[in-house]
RODOFI-625276 format. One record per residue (C-alpha): z negated, y negated, x; residue in three letters. Coordinates in steps of 0.1 Angstrom, whole numbers. Layout:
// RODOFI-625276
+-------+-------+-------+---------+
!     w !     v !     u ! residuo !
+-------+-------+-------+---------+
!     Z !     Y !     X !     ALA !
...
+-------+-------+-------+---------+
//
This chain:
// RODOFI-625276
+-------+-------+-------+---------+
!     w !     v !     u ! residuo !
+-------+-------+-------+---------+
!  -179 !  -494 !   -31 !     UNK !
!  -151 !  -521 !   -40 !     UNK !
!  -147 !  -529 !   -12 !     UNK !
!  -142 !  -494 !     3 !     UNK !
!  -117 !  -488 !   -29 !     UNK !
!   -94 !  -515 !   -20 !     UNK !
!   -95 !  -514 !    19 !     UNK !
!  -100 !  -475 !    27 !     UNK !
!   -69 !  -475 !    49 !     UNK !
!   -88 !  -494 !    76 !     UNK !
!  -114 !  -472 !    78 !     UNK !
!   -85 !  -442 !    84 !     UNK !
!   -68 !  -463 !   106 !     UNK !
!  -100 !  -465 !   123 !     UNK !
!  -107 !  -425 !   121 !     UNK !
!   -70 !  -420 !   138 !     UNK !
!   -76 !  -447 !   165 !     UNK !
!  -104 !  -425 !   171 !     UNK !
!   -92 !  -389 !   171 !     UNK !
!   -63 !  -406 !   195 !     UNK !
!   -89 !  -417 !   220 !     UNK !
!  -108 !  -384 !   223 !     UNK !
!   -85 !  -360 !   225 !     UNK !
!   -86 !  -324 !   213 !     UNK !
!   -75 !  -331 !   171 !     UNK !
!   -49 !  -307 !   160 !     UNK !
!   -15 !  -326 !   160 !     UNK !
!   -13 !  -316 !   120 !     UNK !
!   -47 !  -339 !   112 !     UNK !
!   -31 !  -363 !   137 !     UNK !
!     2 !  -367 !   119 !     UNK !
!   -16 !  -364 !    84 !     UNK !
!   -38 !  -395 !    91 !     UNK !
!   -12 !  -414 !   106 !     UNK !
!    13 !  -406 !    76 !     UNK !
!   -21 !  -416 !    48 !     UNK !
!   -22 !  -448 !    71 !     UNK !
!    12 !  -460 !    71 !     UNK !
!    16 !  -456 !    37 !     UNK !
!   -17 !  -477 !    32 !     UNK !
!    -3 !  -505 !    51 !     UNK !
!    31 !  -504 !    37 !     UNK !
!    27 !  -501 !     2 !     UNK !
!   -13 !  -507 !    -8 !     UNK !
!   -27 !  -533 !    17 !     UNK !
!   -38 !  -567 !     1 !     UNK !
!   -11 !  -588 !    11 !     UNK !
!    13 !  -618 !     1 !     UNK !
!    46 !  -614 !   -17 !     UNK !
!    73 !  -627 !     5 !     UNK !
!    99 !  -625 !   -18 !     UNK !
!   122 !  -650 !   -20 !     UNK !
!   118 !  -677 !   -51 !     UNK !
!   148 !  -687 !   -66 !     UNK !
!   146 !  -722 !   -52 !     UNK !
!   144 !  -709 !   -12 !     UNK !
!   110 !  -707 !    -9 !     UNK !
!    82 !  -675 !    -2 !     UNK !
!    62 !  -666 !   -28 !     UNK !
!    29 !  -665 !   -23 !     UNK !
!    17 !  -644 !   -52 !     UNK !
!    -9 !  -614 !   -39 !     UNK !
!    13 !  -583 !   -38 !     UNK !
!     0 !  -550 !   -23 !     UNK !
!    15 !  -532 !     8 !     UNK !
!    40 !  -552 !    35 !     UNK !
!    71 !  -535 !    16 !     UNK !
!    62 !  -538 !   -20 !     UNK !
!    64 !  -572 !   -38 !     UNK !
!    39 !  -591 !   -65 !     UNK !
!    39 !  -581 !  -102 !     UNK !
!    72 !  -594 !  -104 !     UNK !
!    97 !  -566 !  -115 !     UNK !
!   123 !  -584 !   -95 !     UNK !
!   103 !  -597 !   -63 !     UNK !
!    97 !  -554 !   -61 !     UNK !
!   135 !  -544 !   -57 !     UNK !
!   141 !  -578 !   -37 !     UNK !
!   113 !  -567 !   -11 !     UNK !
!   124 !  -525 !   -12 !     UNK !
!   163 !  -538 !   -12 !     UNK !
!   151 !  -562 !    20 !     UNK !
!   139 !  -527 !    34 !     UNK !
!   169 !  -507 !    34 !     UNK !
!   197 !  -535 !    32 !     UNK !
!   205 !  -543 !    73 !     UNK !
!   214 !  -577 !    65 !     UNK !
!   184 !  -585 !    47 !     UNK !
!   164 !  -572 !    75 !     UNK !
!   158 !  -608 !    90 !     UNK !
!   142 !  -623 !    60 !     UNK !
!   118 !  -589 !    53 !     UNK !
!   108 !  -600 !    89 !     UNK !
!    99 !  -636 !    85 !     UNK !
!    77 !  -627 !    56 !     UNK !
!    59 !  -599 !    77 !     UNK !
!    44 !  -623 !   100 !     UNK !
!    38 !  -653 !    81 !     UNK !
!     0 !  -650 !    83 !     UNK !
!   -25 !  -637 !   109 !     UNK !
!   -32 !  -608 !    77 !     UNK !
!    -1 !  -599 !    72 !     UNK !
!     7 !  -597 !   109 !     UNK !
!   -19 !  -573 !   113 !     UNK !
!    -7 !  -553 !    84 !     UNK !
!    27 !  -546 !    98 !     UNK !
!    14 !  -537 !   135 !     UNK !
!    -9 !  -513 !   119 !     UNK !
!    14 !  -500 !   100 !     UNK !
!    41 !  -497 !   129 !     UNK !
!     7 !  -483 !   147 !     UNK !
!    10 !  -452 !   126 !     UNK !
!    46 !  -449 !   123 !     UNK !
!    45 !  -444 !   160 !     UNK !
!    14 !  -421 !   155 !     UNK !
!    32 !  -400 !   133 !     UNK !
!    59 !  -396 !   159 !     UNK !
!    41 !  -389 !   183 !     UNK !
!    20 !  -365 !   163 !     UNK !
!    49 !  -348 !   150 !     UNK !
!    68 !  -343 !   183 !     UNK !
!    32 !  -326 !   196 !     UNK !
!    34 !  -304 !   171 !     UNK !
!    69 !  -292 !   173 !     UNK !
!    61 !  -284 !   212 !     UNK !
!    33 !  -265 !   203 !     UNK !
+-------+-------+-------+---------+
//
């Protein structure tokens, strides 16, 4: 049951790949999962920090979510601040793909974003 309590966005990701792939889900369950996805991936997924140390380097501290930083009070607004600052855009994206995990964490994650879309334009054409 640990296990399930600290990884339970796989298993929706998992339940949305699947309600994708047969067809027939109401766009609103659609666009729910994909919204309890994304935020799994962004901001409670087991990942690395990213953050950048004061001497240039990544820190490698365990932090949860791609957009949320270790237990560091400033590594949290560096990462969030990364997020919605364009400049800082470039480094929030080195540290998104510095390992095979947390590669797979932001294409999930993106996964969903573009679920939710997708989800949400069905419904508004309904």
């Amino acid at each position: 049951m640990k296990w399930l309590a600290r990884y339970w966005g796989l298993l929706t990701l998992v339940v949305l790949v699947v309600a994708w792939w047969v067809g027939g889900v109401q766009p609103a369950i659609l666009l729910t999962l994909s919204l309890i996805t994304a935020v799994y991936f962004f901001f409670r997924a087991p990942a690395w920090c990213g953050a950048v140390n004061r001497d240039g380097t990544l820190c490698r501290r365990n932090a949860k979510g791609a957009l949320m930083g270790c237990s560091y009070r400033q590594h949290k607004w560096q990462k969030l601040k990364m997020t919605f600052v364009p400049h800082g855009w470039r480094r929030l994206n080195r540290g998104l793909w510095v390992t095979p995990r947390e590669g797979m964490t932001t294409l999930a994650g993106l996964a969903s974003v573009t679920s939710a879309i997708a989800a949400a334009i069905t419904l508004a054409l309904r």
